[in-house]
Structures are given as C-alpha cells and as structure tokens.
PAVOLO-614427 format. One record per atom (N, C-alpha, C, CB): residue in one letter; x, y, z. Coordinates in steps of 0.001 Angstrom, whole numbers, plus 500000, padded with zeros to 6 digits. Glycine has a CB too. Layout:
<atoms>
AXYZ ...
</atoms>
This chain:
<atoms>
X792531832984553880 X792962833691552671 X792402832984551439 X794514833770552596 X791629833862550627 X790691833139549542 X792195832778548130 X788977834647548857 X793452833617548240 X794328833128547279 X794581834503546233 X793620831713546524 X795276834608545565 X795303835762544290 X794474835847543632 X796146835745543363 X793890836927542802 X793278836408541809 X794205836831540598 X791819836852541770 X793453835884539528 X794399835697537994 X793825836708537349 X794273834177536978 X794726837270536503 X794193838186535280 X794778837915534186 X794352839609535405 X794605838758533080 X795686838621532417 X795864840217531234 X795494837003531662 X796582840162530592 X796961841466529886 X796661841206528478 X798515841913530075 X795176842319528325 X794321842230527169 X795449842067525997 X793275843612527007 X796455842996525992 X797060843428524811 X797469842197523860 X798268844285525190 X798184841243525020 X798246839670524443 X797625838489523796 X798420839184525076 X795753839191523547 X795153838641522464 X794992839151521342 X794216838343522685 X796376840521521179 X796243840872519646 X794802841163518844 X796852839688518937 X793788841677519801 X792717841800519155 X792044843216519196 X791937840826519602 X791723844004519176 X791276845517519153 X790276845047520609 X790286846238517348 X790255846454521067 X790065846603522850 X788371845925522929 X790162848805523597 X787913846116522195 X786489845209522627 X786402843807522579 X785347845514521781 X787099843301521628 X787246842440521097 X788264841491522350 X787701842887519688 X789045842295522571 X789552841597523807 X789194841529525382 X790626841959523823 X788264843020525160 X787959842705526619 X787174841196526748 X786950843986527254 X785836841357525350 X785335840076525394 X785856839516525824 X785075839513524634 X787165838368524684 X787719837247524755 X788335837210526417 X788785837142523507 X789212838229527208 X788780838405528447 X787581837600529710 X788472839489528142 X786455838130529223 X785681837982529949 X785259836226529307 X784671839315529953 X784608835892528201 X784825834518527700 X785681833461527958 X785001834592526724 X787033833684528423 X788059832909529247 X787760832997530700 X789502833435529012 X786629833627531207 X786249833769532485 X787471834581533616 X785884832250532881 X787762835295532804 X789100836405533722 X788340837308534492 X790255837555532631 X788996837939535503 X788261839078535900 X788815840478535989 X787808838801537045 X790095840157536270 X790689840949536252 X791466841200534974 X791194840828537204 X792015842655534689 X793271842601533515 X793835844053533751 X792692842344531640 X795235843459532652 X795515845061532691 X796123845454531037 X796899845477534111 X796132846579530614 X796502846736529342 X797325848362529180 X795076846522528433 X797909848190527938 X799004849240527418 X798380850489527400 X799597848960525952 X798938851843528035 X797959852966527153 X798991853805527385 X796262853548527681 X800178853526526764 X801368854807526373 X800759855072525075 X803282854353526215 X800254854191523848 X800204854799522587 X798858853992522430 X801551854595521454 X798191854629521329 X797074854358520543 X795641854823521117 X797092852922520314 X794764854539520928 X793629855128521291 X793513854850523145 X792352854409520271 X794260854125523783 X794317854345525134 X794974855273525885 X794627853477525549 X795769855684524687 X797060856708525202 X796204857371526396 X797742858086523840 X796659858644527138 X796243859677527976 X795647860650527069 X797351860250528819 X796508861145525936 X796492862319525181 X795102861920524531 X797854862596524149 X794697860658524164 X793424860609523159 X792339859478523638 X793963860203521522 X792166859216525180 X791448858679526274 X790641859823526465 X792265858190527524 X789570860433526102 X788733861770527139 X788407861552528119 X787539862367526837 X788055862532528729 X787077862189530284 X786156861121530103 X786015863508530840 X785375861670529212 X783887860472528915 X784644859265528347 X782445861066527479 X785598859088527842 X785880858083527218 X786498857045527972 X786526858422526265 X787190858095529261 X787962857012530309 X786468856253531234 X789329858136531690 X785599857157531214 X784139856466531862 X783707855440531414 X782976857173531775 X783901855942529885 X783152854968529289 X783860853259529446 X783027855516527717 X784905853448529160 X786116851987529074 X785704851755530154 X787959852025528955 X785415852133531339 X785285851661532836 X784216851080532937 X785309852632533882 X783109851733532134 X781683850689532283 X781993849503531482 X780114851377531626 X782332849906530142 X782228848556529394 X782823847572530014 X782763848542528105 X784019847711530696 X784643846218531031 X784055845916532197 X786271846071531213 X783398846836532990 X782403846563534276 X781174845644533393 X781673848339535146 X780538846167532707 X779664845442532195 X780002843904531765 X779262846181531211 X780827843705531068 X781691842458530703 X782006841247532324 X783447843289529999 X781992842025533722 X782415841566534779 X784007841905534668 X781974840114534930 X784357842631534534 X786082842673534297 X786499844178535144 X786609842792532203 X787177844265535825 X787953845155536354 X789544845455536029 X787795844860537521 X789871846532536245 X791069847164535648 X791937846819537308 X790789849172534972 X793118846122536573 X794055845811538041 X795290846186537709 X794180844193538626 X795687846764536492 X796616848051536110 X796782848457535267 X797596848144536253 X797135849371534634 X797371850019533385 X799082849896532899 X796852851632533601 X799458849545531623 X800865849194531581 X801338850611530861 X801226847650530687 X802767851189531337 X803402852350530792 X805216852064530639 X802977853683531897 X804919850832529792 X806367850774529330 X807285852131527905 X806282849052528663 X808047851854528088 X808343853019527562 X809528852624527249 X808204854203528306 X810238851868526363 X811414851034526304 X812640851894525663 X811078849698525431 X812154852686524831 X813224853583524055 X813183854930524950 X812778853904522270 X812713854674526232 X812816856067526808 X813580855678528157 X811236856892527049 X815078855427528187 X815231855112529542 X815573855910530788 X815992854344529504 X815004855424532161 X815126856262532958 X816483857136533146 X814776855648533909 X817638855972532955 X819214856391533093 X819634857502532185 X820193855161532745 X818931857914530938 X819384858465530016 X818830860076530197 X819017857657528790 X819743860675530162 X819768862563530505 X818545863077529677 X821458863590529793 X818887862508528226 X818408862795527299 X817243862373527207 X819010862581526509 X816946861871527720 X815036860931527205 X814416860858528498 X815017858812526471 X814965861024529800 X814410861218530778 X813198861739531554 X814958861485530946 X813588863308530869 X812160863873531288 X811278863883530881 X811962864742531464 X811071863528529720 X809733863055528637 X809588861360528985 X810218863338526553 X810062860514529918 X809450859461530049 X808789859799531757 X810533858122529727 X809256860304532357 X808551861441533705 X807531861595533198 X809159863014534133 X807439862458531915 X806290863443532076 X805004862326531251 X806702865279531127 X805355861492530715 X804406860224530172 X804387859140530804 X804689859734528937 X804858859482532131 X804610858485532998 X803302858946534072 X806034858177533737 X803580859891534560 X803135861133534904 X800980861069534489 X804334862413533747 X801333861375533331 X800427861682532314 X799189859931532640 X801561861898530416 X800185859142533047 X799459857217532862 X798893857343534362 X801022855359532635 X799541857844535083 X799246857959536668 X798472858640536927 X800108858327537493 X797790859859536205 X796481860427536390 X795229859579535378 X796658862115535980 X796285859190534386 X794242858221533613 X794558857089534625 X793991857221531100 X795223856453535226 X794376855655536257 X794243855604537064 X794311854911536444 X794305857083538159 X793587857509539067 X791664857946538308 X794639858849539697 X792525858751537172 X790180858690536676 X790095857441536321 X789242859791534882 X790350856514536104 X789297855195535958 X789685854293537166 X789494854226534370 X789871854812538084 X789937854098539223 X790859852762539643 X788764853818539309 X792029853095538912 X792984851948538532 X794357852126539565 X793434852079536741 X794336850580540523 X795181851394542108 X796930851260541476 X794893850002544246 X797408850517539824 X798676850305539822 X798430850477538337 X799346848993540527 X800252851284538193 X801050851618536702 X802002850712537294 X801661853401536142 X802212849725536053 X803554849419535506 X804038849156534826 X804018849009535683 X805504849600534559 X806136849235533418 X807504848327533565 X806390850483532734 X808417848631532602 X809689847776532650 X810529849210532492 X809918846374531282 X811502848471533183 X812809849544533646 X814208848754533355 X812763849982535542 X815046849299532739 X816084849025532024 X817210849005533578 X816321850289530610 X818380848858533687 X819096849083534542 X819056850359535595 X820022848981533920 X819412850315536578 X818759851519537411 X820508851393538391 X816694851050538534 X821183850831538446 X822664851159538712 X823761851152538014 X823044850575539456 X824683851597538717 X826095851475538021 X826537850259537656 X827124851942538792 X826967849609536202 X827409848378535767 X828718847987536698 X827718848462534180 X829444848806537113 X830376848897537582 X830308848662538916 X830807849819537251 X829730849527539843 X829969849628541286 X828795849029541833 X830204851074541825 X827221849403541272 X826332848631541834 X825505849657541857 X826622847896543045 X826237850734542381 X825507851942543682 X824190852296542380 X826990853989544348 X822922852831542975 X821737853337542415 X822395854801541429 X820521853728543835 X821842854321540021 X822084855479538843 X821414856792539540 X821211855065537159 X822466857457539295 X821647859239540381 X820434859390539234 X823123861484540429 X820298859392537656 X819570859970536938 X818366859079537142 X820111860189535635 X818354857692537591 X817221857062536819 X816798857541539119 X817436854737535607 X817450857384539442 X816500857608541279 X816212858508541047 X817110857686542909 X816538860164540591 X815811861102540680 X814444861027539828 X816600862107540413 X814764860271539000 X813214860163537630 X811863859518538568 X813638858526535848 X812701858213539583 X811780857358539750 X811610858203541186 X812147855662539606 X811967859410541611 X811724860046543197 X810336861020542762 X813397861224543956 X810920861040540993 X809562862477540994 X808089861803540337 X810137864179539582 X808417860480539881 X807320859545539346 X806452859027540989 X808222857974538296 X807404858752542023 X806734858037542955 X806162859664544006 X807984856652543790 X806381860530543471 X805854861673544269 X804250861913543642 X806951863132544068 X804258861323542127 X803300862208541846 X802684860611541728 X803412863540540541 X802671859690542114 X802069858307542129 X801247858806543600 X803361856744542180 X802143859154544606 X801694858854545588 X800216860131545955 X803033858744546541 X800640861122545631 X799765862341545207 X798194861381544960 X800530863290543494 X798385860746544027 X797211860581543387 X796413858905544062 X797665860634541589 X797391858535545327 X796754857177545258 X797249856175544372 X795465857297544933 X798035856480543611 X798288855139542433 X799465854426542966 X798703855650540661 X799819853378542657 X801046852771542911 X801844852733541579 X800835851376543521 X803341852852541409 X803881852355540484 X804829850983540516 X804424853336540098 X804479850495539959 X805519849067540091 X805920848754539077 X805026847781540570 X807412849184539319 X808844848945538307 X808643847322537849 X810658849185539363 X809464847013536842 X809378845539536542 X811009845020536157 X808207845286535152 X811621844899537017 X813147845015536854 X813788843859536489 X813802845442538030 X814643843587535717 X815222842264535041 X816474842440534824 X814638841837533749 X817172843346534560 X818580843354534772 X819089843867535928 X819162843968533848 X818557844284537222 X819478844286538371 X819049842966539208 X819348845737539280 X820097842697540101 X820385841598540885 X819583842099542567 X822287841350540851 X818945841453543287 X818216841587543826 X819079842741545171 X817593840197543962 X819859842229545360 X821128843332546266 X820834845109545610 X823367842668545633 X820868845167544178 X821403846155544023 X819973847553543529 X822638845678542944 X818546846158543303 X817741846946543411 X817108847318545079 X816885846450542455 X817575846154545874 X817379846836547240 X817848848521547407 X818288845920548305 X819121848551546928 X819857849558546952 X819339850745546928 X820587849484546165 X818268850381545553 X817786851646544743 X816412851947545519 X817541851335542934 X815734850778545959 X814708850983546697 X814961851674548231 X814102849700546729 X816279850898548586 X816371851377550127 X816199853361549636 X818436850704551112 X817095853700548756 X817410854940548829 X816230855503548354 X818594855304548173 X815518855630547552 X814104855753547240 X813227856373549035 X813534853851546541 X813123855198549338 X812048855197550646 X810670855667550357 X812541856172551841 X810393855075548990 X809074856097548587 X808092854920548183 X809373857395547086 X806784854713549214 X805975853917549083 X805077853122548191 X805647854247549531 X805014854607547078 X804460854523545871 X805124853680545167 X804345855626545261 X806405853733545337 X807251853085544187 X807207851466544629 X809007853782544110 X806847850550543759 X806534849171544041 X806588848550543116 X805482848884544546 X807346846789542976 X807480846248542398 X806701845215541513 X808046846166542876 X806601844768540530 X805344843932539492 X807132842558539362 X804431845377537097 X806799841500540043 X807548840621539776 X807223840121537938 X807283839539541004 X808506839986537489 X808371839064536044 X809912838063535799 X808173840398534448 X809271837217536572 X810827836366536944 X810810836089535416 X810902834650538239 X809928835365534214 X810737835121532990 X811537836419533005 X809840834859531561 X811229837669532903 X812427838439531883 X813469837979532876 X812371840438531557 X813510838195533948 X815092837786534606 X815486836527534087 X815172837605536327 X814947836043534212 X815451834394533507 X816073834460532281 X814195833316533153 X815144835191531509 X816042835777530174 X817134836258529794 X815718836501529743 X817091836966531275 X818791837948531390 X819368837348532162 X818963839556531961 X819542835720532204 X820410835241532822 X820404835607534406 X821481835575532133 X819155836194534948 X819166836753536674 X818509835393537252 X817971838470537136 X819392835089538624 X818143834202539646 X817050834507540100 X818441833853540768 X815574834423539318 X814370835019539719 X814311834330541193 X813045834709538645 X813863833577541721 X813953833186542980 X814205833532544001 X814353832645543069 X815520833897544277 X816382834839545083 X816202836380545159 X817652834663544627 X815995836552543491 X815329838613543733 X813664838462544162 X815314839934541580 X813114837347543976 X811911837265544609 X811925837751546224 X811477835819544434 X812861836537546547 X812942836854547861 X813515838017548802 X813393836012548150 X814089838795548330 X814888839924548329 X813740841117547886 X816253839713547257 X812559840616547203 X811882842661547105 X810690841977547047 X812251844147545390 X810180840981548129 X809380840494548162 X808085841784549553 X810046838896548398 X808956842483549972 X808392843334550915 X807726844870550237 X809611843576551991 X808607845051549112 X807815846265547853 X807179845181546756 X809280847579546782 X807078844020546721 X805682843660545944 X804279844229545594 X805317842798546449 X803988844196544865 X802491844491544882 X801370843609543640 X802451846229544602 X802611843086542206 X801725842222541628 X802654841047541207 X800904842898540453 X802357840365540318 X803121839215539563 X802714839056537879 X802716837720540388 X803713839307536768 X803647838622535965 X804153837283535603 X803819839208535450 X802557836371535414 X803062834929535144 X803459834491533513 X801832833928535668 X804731834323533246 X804815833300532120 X805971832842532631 X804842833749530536 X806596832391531081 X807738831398531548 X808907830974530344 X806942829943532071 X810022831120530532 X810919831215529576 X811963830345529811 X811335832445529420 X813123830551528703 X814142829552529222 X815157831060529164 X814594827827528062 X816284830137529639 X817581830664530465 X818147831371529548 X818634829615531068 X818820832867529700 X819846833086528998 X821001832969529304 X819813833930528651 X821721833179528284 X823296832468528692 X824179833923528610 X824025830992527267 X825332833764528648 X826512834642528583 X826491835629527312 X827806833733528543 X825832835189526233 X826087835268524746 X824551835938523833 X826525833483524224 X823510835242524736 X822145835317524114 X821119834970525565 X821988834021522655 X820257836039525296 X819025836016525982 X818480835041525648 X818225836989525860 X817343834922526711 X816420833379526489 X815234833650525272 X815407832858528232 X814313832996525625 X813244833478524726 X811909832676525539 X813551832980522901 X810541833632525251 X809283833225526135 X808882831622525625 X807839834441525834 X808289831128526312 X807967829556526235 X806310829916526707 X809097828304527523 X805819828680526454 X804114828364526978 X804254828111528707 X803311826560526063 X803763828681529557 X803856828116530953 X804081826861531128 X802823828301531645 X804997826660532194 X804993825165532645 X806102824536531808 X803497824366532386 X806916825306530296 X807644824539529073 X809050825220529422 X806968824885527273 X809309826279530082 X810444826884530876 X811798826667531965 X809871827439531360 X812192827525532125 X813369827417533171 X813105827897534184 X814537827951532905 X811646828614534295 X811117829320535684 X810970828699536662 X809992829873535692 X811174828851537708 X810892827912538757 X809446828453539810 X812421827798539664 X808232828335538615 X807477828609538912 X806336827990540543 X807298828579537745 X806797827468540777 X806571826333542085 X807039827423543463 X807933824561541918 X808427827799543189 X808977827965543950 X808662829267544357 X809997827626543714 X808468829949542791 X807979831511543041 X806708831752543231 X808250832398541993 X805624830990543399 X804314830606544094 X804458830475545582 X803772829264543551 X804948829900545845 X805444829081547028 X805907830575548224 X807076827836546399 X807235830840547619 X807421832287548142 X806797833992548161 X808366832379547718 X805455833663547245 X804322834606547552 X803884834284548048 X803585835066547006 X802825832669548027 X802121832897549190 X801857832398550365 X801370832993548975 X803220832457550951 X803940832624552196 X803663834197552876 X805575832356551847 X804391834915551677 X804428836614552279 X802633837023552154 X805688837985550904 X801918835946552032 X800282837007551947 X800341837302550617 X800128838722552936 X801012837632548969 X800974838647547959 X799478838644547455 X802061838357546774 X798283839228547775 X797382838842547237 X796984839074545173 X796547839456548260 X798227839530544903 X798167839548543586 X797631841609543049 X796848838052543195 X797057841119541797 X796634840294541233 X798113839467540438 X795484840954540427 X797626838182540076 X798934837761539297 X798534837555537932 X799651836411539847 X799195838667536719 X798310838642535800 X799405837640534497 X797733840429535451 X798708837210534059 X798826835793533107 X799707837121531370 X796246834638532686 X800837836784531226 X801450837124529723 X801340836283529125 X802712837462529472 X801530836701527530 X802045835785526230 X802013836298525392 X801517834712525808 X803458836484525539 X804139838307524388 X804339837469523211 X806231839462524917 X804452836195523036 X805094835979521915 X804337834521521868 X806813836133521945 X803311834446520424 X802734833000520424 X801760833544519457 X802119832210521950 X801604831923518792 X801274832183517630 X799305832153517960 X802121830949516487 X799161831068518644 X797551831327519502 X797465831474520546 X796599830457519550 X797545832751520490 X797740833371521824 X796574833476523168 X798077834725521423 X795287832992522485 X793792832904523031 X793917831661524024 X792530832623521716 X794406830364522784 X794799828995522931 X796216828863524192 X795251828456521232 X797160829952523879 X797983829549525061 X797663830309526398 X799460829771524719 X797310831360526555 X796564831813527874 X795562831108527886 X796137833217528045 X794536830792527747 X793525829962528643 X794189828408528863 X791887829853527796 X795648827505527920 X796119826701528719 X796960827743530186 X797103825693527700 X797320828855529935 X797882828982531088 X797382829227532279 X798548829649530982 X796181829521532265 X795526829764533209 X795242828840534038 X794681830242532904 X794864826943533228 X794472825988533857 X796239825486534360 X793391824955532844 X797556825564533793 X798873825374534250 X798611826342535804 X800194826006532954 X798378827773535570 X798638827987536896 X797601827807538043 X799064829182536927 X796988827869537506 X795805826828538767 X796187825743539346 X794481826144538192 X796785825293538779 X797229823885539020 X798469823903540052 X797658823168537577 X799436824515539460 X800579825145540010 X800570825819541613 X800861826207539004 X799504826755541804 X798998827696543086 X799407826891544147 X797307828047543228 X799510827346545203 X799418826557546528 X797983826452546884 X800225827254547743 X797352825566547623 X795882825798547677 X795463826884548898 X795143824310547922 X794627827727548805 X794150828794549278 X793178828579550139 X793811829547548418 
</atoms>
C-alpha cells in the first residue's frame, strides 16, 4: 500500500481560483477539492465548456479534482422549510461533478436525529435517501461531514439509509469542537468512509465551542486517527483545511510537512 494521498481545499488560500490552483500546485499538492454552491463555480454559472475548461487547467497545473464541497449551512436537512431547495442544490453539485469527472460531494450536515431519543430525523433521512439516489445514478459519492451526532446515533441514520452513495468525509476537529469523541466515531463509521479532513482544534466545553488551531497545536488526537485509517486500508484522499488563519499559504504547507510526519509509514 503506497499510503493516502494529501490534498488540500483551494478555497483556504483565500485567493481567486487560478491563483490558487497555482499556489496548489507550487506547494506540490496534487490533489484538491473546492466550494461550488456559490460564485463563479456555482452549477448555475459553471458552463459545459467552462466545467472542461477548469478540468484542463488544473490537469495542466498536475492537480486533480478529489471533490467538490456543497455545504449549505443555512439550509438544513432537518428543516421542512429549507429542505427541498438544499436537495435540489445538492442535486444540481452531483451532476457538475459527474461532468468534470469528480468521484465525491461533500458537505457538512447539522444534526440528523432526535435531541431527545436519538432515533434518525424522518425529514433530514428522507432528504439524504433522495440525495444518495441521485448520487448513486450518476456515479458520485456523497460524504456527509457530521459533528454533532455521536457515533451510535449516526450508525442509526446510516444503518437505516442502506444507501451506498451516501458516505462519510471524517473531520474529527469539528467534533472536537462540539465537544464529540472523534476517535471513537472514527471507529464506529469507519466502514462508510471514503475521505478525511485534516486539521486540528481544541476542545469544546459545555458552554462554548472550541476554535481551529495550526495542526499538531490541538486536542485532536491526530496519531490515533491516522493510526485507525490506516489499519482499515482508507486510501484517502486526506485533504489538508485552514478555515481560519491569518497565513494561510504559510500554515498549510507547515501542515502538510506536520502530517507527513504524523502518517504511519506506507
């Protein structure tokens, strides 16, 4: 096994899309993945030729697309009201990266059970039954990025699901943030895996969420959650964040040499 490979998510050098694929390819990445719910990546204002075109340029650069991100934060699955318009723009992300040849969508997903009982929210499983129908249609994978359920209760949602398409993008900081044991939900939906976001945060408490840190400066127990991928085979990709930093160029390419370092050897 040659090991994962690293990427990381253009959007996090804050720089307009050429400009980052560069800096991308100049940090010697190969892989990445980037936002296209809004702005000139959107679906609605991506053309045919234009989704071609993005595909050569970052081919040209040496860079390949290893997912497209479709967060959608003010649109939650649970909610009656905002539901079917995050379907149908989810929908909409799952065909531009079937045309540019892109095998995973993911985003972040707000709670998906009952606060109360546990059991899987009926509104947000039916959203994510008709997202993973039309994922699977097309070849794409979707992988949820879950931080407020506990690893028990997204089994739950997955057991009832049974839908292949639907697949998980580990991001143990946000759990860490929300006060969740990343570790343990690692190990628990380590079988619907399909990628990893690496950074690293500290703990939230009862009162207040954590907040993102530089890799390696955290509460992640990044060792451990290495350790328990690649055990299971995860061949990645495991793509490198840094939502929040002031040199953000400067702290991904240290993170890149932190998680190198970090890896199990391959």
């Amino acid at each position: 096994m040659s090991g994962p490979v690293v990427g990381v998510d253009i959007d996090d050098f804050h720089l307009e899309t050429k400009a980052a694929l560069r800096c991308a390819a100049d940090l010697q990445f190969r892989v990445i993945e980037v936002a296209t719910v809004e702005g000139d990546l959107s679906p609605s204002r991506l053309s045919a030729s234009g989704r071609r075109h993005l595909v050569r340029l970052a081919g040209g650069l040496g860079l390949q697309f290893g997912a497209l991100v479709a967060d959608m934060r003010h649109l939650r699955l649970s909610n009656a009201s905002t539901v079917d318009e995050r379907v149908s723009r989810t929908c909409a992300v799952l065909d531009l990266a079937r045309d540019m040849g892109v095998r995973c969508v993911t985003a972040a997903v707000g709670l998906l059970t009952d606060t109360d009982s546990g059991a899987p929210d009926e509104i947000a499983l039916e959203a994510l039954s008709r997202i993973g129908e039309h994922a699977d249609a097309r070849g794409v994978g979707y992988a949820i990025r879950p931080a407020l359920d506990s690893g028990d209760r997204l089994g739950g949602v997955l057991d009832a699901l049974r839908c292949p398409a639907i697949r998980v993008c580990l991001d143990p900081a946000a759990m860490v943030m929300q006060g969740v044991n990343p570790l343990a939900s690692v190990e628990q939906w380590i079988e619907h895996a399909s990628m990893l976001h690496v950074r690293d945060a500290t703990a939230g408490l009862d009162e207040h969420a954590g907040h993102e840190t530089p890799l390696g400066q955290g509460d992640v127990d990044l060792i451990g959650v290495l350790a328990t991928l690649d055990a299971a085979d995860l061949s990645g990709p495991y793509i490198l964040r840094r939502t929040d930093a002031a040199l953000p160029v400067d702290d991904l390419s240290a993170a890149r040499d932190t998680l190198t370092e970090l890896m199990p050897p391959g």
